[in-house]
C-alpha positions as CSV (number, residue, x, y, z in Angstrom):
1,X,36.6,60.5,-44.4
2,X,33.8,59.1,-41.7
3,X,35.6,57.8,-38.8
4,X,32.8,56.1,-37.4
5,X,31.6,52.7,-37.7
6,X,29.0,51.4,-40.0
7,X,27.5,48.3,-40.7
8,X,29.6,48.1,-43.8
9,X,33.2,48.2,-42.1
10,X,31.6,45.0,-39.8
11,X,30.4,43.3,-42.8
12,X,33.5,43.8,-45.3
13,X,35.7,42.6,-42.8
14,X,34.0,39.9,-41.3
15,X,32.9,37.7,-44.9
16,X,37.1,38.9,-45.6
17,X,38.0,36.3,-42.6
18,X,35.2,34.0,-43.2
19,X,35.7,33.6,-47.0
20,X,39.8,32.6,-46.3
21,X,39.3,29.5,-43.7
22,X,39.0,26.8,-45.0
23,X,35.9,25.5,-43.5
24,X,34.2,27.3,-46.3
25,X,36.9,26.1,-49.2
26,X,35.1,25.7,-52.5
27,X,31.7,27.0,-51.2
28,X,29.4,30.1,-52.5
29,X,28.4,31.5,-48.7
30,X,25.7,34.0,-47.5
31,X,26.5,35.7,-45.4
32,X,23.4,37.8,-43.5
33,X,24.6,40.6,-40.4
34,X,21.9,41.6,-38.4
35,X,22.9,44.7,-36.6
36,X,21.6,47.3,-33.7
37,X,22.9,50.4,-34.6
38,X,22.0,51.6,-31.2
39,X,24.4,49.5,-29.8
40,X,27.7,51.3,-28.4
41,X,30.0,50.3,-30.9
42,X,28.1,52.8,-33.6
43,X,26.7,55.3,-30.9
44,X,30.0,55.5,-29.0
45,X,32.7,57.8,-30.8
46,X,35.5,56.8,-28.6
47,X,34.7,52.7,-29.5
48,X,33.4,53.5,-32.8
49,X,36.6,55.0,-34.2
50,X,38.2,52.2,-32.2
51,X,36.5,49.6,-33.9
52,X,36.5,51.6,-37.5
53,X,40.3,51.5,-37.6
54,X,40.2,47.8,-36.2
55,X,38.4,46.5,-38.9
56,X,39.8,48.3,-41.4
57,X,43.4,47.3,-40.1
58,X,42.2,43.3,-40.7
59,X,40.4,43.9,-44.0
60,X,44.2,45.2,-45.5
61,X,45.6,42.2,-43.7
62,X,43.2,39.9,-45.0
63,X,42.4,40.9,-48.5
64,X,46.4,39.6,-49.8
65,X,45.2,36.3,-48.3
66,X,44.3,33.3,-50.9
67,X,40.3,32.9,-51.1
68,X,39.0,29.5,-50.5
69,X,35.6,30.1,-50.5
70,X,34.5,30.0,-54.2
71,X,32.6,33.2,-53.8
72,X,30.8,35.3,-50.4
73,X,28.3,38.0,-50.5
74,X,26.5,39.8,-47.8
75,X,23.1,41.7,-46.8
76,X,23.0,43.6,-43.7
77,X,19.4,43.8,-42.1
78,X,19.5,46.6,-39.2
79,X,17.0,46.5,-36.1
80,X,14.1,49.4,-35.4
81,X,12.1,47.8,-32.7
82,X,12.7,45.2,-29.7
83,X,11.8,41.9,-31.2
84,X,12.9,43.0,-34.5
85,X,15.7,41.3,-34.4
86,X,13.5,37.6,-34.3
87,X,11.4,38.8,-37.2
88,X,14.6,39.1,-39.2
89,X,15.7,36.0,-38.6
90,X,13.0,34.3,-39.2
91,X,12.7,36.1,-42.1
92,X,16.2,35.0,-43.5
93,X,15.7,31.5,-42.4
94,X,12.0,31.4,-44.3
95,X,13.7,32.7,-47.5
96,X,16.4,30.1,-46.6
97,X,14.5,27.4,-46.7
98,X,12.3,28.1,-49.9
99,X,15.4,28.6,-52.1
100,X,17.1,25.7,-50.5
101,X,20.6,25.9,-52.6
102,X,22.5,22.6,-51.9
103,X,26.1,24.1,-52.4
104,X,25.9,27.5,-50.4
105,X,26.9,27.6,-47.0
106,X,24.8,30.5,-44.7
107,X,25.7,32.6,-41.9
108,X,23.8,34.3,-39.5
109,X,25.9,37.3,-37.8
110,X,24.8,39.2,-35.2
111,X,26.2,42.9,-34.5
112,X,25.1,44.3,-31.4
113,X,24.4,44.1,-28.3
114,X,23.1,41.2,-25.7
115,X,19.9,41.8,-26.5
116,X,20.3,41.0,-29.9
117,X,22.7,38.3,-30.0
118,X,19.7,36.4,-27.4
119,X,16.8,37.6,-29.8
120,X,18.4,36.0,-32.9
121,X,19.5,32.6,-31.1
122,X,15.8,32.5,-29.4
123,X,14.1,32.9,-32.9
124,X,16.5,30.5,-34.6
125,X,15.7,27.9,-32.2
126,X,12.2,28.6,-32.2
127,X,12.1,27.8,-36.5
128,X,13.9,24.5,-35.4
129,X,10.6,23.6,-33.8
130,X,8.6,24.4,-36.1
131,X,9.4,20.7,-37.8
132,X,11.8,18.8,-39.9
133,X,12.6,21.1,-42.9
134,X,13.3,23.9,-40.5
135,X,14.7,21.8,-38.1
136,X,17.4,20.5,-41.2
137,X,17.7,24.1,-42.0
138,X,18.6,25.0,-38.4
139,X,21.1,22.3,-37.7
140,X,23.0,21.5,-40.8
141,X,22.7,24.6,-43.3
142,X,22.8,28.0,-41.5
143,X,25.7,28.7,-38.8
144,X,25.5,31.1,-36.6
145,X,28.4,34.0,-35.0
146,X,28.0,36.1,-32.7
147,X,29.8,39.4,-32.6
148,X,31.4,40.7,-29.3
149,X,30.1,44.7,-29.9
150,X,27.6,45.1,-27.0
151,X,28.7,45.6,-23.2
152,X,28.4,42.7,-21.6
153,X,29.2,40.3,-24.6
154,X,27.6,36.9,-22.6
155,X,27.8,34.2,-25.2
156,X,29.7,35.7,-28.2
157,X,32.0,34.0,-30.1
158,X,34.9,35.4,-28.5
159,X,34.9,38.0,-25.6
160,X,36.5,40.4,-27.6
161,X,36.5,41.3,-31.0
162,X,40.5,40.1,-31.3
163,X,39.8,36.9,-29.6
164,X,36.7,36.4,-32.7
165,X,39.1,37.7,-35.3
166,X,41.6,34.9,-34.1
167,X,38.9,32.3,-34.2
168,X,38.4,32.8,-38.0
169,X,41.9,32.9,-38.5
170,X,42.2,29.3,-37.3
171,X,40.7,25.8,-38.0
172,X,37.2,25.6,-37.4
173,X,34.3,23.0,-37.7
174,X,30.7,23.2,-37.2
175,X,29.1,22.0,-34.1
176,X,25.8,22.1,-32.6
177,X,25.5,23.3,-29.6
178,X,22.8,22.9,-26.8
179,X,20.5,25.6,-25.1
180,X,18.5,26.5,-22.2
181,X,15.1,26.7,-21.6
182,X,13.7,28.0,-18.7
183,X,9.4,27.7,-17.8
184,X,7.2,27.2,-15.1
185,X,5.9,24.0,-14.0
186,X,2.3,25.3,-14.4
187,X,1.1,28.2,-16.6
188,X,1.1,31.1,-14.1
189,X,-2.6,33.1,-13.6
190,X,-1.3,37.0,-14.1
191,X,-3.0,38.2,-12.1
192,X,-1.1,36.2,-9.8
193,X,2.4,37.1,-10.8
194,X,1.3,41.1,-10.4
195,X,0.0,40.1,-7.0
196,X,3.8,39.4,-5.9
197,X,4.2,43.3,-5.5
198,X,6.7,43.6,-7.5
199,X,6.1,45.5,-11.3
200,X,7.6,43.1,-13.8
201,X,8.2,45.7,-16.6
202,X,10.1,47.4,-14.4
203,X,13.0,44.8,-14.4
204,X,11.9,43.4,-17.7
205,X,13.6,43.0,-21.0
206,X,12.7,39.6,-22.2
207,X,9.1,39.0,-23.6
208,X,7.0,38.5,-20.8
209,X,5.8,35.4,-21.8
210,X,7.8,31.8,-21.1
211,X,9.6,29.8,-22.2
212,X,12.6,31.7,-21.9
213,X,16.0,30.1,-23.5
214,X,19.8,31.5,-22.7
215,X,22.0,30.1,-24.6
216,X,25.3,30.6,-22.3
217,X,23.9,31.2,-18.9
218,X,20.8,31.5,-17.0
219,X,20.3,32.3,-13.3
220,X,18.9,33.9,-10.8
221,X,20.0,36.4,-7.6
222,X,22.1,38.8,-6.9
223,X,23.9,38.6,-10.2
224,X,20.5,39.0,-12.4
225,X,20.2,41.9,-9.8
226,X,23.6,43.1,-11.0
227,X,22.6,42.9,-15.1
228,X,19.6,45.1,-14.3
229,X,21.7,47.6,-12.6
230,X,24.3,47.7,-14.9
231,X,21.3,47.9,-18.0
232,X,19.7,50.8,-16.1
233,X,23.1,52.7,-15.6
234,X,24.4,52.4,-18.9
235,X,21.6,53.5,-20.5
236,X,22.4,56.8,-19.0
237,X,25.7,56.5,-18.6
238,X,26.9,54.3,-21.5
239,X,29.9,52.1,-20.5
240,X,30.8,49.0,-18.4
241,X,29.6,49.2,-14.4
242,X,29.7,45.9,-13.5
243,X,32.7,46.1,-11.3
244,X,31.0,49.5,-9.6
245,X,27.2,47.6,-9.8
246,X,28.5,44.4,-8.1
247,X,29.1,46.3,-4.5
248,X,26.3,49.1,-5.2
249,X,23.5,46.0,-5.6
250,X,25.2,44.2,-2.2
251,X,23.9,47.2,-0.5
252,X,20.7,47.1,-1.7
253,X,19.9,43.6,-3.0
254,X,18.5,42.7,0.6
255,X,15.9,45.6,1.0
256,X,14.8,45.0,-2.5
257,X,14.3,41.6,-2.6
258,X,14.7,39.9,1.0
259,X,16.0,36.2,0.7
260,X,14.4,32.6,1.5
261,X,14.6,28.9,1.1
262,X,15.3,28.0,-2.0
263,X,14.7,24.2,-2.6
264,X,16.7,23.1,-5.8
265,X,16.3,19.1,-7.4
266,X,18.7,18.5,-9.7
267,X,18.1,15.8,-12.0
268,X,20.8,14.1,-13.8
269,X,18.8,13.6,-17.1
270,X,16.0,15.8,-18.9
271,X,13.5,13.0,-18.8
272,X,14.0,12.0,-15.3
273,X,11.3,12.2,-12.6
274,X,13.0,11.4,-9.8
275,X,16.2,13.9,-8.7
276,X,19.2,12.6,-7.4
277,X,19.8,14.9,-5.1
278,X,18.1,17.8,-3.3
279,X,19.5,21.2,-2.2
280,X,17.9,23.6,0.4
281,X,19.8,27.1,1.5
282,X,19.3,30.4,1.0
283,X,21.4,31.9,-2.0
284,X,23.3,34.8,-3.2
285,X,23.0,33.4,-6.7
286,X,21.9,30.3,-8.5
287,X,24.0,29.9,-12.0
288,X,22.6,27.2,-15.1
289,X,25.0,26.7,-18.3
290,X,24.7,25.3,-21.3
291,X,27.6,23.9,-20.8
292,X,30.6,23.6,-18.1
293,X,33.6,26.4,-18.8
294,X,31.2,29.1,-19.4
295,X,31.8,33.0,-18.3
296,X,29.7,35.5,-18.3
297,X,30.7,38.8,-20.5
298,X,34.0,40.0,-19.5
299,X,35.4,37.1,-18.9
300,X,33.5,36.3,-15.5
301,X,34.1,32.4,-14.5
302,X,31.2,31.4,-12.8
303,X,31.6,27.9,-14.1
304,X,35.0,27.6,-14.4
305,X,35.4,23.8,-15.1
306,X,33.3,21.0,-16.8
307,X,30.4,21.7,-14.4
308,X,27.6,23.4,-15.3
309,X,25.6,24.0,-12.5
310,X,27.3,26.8,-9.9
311,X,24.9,27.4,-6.3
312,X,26.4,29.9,-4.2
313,X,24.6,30.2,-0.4
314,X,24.1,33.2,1.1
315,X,27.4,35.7,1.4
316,X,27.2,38.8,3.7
317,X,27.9,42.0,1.9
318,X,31.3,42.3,3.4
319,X,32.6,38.9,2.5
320,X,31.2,39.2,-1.0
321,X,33.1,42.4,-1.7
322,X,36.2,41.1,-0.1
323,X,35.7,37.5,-2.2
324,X,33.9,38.8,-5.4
325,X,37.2,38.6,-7.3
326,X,37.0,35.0,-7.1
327,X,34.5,34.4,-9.2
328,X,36.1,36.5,-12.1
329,X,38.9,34.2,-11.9
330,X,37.4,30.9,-10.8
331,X,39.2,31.0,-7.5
332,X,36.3,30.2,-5.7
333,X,36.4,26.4,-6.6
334,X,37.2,24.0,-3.6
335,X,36.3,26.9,-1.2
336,X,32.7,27.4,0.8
337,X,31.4,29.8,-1.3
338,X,29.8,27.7,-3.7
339,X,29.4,24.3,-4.9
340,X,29.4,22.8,-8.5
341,X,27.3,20.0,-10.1
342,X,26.6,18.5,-13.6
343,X,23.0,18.6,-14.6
344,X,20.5,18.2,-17.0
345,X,17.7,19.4,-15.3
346,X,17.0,21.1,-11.9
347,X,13.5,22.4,-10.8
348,X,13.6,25.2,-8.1
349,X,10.7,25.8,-5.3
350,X,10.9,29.8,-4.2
351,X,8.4,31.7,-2.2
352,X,9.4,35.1,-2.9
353,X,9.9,37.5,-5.7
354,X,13.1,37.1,-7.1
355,X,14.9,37.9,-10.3
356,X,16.7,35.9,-13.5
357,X,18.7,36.9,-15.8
358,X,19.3,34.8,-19.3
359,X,22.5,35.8,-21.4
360,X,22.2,39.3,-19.8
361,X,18.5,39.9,-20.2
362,X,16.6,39.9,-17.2
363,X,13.1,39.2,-15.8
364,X,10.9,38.8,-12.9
365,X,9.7,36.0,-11.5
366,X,6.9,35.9,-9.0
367,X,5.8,32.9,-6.3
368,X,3.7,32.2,-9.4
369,X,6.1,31.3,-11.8
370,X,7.9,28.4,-9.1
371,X,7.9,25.9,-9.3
372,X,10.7,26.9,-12.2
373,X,12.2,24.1,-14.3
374,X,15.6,24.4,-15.8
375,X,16.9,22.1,-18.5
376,X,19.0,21.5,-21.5
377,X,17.7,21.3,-25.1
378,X,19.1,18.9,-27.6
379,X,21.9,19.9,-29.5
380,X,20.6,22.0,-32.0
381,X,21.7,26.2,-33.8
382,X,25.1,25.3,-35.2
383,X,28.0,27.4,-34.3
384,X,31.7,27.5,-34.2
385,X,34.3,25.6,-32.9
386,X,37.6,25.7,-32.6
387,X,38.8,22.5,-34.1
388,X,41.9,22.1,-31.3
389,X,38.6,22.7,-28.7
């Protein structure tokens, strides 16, 4: 018997939960997984036998459960090449779209890591824009989970795979949810951004070229510093750093990328021109959500409470070993370390090279690229919700 997990194990479980709430009672659902089997979950044998025995511990639970969906079947689609991921998608949602069945329900699911959970969202919202039909599509016929299998796990529908399991076990209703997208003001000359001295493949995983869109949280500093360390260290070293990255990238954040003024305008609505209030410091980090009560993977509480904007000034290294805690459990609110706001929209003014992060994926900006709008979309990829949310 294989111990490890496959695609399979993911899938049978999975459309087992989904076809026994009752958000899909009386429905035929599709259910498409799109899966990296590079991610740890397969690669790893200590969490693939883990997640094996997990999975196949639910299905038995699951499978003497009543059905209400009138029927569920699957395909799996598995990754080869970055970007492949937004090919697939776009892909399903084109076949979608020309079948265009009135009484099936569809599900996107992704199964990996980060990098694929941000790749799928960034292509489904791309399709939205592409006009009404897809935009119908988008919002009111194809739902979207994300799996908690990678590392980080930023965004997923549950941080762990218990807490996801739970959330199909209970009442659920669809909701769509907003995104962000993240541009310069002005096209950037290249040529330009290379001049900043700094080699943007390097710290790179996004496509190079904006908009970029996060659809948990985007920001910029010392804790996009932190994602690329922990990136780079776990692809030698597969596992979670981020407790051993946070004090390693104090030490050398500074040398690496020397801090300046940031100017931030925050803007209470998307189409205002005017902000309503200004905001110049130095910063250790700069954090954007989609919404308030957002955490970054692992359960990080960077906006702990209905704001969605966190700005944390400048922190020596000592202080910001001795008060990191408090921003994995939200502590930090009411103290000097930071200060939280509800926005729509902020555009930031930066003179330096400088890095962001969006749902764990990181890129660099250059002088170039500021200044560096931040906003909210509409309401748009629809997800899940608990109903007592």
């Amino acid at each position: 018997m294989d111990l490890n997990l496959t695609p399979n194990d993911i899938a049978d479980c999975i459309t087992a939960l989904i076809a026994r709430n009752k958000l899909w009672s009386g429905k035929r659902v599709y259910a498409y997984f799109i899966v990296n089997k590079t991610a740890g979950c397969f690669t790893n044998s200590h969490k693939s036998e883990k997640y094996k025995a997990f999975f196949s511990k639910v299905l038995e639970e699951t499978k003497v459960q009543p059905q209400c969906a009138k029927e569920i079947s699957y395909r799996i689609f598995s990754t080869e090449y970055a970007g492949h991921a937004k090919d697939l998608t776009k892909s399903v949602v084109s076949q979608l779209i020309a079948t265009d069945e009135p009484d099936v329900e569809n599900i996107i699911i992704t199964a990996g890591g980060d990098g694929t959970s941000l790749e799928v969202q960034t292509s489904l919202y791309k399709c939205a824009m592409e006009g009404p039909k897809h935009r119908d599509a988008i919002m009111n016929k194809i739902a979207l989970l994300r799996l908690p299998l990678g590392t980080g796990n930023d965004g997923t529908d549950g941080h762990s795979i218990e807490e996801t399991v739970q959330l199909l076990r209970g009442g659920l209703l669809f909701v769509n949810a907003r995104a962000i997208r993240v541009y310069p003001e002005t096209t950037p000359d290249e040529a330009a951004v290379r001049a900043c001295g700094k080699n943007p493949e390097k710290y790179q995983d996004m496509s190079f070229q904006a908009p970029w869109y996060a659809f948990n949280i985007a920001s910029i500093g010392l804790d996009a510093y932190v994602v690329y360390m922990t990136n780079t260290v776990k692809k030698k070293l597969p596992g979670n750093f981020y407790h051993l990255c946070v004090p390693l990238s104090g030490i050398v954040y500074d040398k690496h990328f020397p801090v300046d003024n940031l100017k931030i305008e925050i803007f209470s609505n998307t189409d205002d021109v005017t902000p309503s209030q200004e905001i110049n410091t130095k910063i250790t980090l700069l954090a954007f959500g989609a919404s308030g009560n957002r955490v970054y993977g692992g359960g990080h509480k960077v906006l702990p409470n209905e704001n969605n904007l966190c700005v944390c000034p400048k922190i020596g290294l000592p202080k910001l070993i001795k008060e990191n805690h408090r921003f994995v459990d939200g502590s930090f609110v009411g103290t000097d370390l930071a200060s939280l706001h509800t926005v729509d929209k902020i555009r930031l003014s930066y003179n330096k090279p400088i890095l962001m992060q969006c749902d764990g994926e990181t890129a660099m900006l250059s002088p170039a690229h500021f200044p560096l709008i931040m906003e909210l979309t509409d309401p748009c990829l629809r997800v899940l919700q608990p109903v007592n949310l």
